[in-house]
C-alpha positions, -999 to +999 in steps of 0.1 A: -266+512+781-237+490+773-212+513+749-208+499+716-169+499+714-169+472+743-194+448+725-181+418+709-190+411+673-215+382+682-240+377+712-264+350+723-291+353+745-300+328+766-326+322+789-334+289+805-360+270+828-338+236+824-298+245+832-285+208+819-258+212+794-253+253+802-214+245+808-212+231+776-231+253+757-214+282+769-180+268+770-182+262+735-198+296+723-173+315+743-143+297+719-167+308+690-165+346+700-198+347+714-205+369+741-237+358+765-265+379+775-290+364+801-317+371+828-317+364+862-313+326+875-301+311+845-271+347+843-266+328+880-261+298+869-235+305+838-214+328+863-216+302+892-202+279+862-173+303+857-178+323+826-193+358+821-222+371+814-240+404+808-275+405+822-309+416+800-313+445+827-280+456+821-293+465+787-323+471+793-320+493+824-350+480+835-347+452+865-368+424+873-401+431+888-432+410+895-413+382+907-395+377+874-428+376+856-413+403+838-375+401+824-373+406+790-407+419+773-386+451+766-388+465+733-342+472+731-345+433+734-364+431+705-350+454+685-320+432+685-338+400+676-364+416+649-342+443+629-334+429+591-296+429+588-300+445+557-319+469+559-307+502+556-332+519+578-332+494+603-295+492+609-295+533+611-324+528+642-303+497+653-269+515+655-283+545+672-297+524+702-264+514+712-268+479+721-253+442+713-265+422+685-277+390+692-276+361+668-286+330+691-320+332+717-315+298+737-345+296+752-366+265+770-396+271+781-415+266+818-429+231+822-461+237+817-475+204+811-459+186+842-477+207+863-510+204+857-509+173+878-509+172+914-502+213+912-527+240+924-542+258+898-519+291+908-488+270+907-497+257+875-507+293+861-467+303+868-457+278+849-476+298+816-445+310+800-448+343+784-416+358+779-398+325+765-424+322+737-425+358+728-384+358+724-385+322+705-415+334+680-396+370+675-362+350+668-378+320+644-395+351+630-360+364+620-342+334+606-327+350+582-303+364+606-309+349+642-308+314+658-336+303+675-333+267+696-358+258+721-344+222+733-311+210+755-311+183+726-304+209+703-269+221+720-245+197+702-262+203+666-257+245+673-222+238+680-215+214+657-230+239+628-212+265+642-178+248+639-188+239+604-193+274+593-171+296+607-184+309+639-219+315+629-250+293+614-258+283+581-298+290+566-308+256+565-301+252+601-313+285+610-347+273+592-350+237+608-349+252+644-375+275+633-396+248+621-389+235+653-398+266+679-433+273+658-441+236+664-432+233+705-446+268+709-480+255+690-482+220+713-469+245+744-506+267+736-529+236+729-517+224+762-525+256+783-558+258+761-568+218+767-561+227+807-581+257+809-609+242+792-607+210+817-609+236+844-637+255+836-660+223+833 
């Protein structure tokens, strides 16, 4: 468990299948007092990049298994992204867990749709993203208090809000990406459901 007294104020998690922009992203969150949280390849990538990085299993104290299939389904993740700020109860049961408090999930998700072309149906059935999906829905869920963004395109507009407010993200913004996550996760699970369907034909 990572001891409280070393945390920074502010944390964003961020997990990614498509590592464009990551030097910018996290170049521009570290001036903003962010500290970054991440799983396995994409934690590679950010240090190989030169900044730091904590990993989810660090947390967690629970490694990858199953390939990776398995990173961040972990209930002290979700604790993090689901608790109400303001909520007396819930900031008691947050507190006690000793762990950071994230306010971004940067998550893109597996590329589902590109491979159900030309792909084996077991290659195409890894590209089913579960864990992305699950941390975008908890954090849209929680946009009173976290920042969900699901696209590369959405980098500059984080940063850029950000900048405008302070070090942290305004409610309208918070709300847009939201709108955004429900609405790629929704296309994301008509897509697996229209390929399923085709293959059971």
């Amino acid at each position: 468990m990572v001891a409280r007294k070393n945390l920074k104020k502010k944390f964003a998690l961020i997990s990614v299948y498509n590592k464009n922009k990551l030097s910018y992203l996290c170049s521009n969150l570290i001036k903003n007092n962010y500290g970054i949280i991440s799983t396995g390849s994409t934690g590679k990538k950010i240090r190989s990049l030169g900044f730091k990085c904590i990993d989810v299993s660090k947390i967690t104290k629970f490694k990858e298994i199953l390939d990776g299939r398995i990173k961040t389904l972990n209930p002290l993740i979700y604790a993090s992204l689901l608790y109400i700020r303001g909520n007396k109860k819930h900031k008691k049961q947050f507190l006690s867990l000793k762990i950071p408090e994230i306010s971004i999930v940067v998550v893109n998700l597996y590329p589902f749709q590109k491979y159900t072309k030309g792909y084996k149906s077991d290659q195409v059935i890894e590209m089913i993203d579960i864990g992305g999906p699950s941390l975008l829905r908890a954090a849209s869920k929680n946009f009173e208090f976290i920042t969900p963004i699901v696209s590369t395109e959405d980098y500059s507009r984080l940063i850029k809000n950000i900048n405008k407010n302070n070090g942290e993200t305004d409610i309208i913004f918070r709300k847009m990406m939201a709108y955004k996550v429900f609405k790629e996760v929704s296309n994301y699970d008509k897509n697996i459901s229209k390929w399923l369907n085709e293959i059971t034909k």
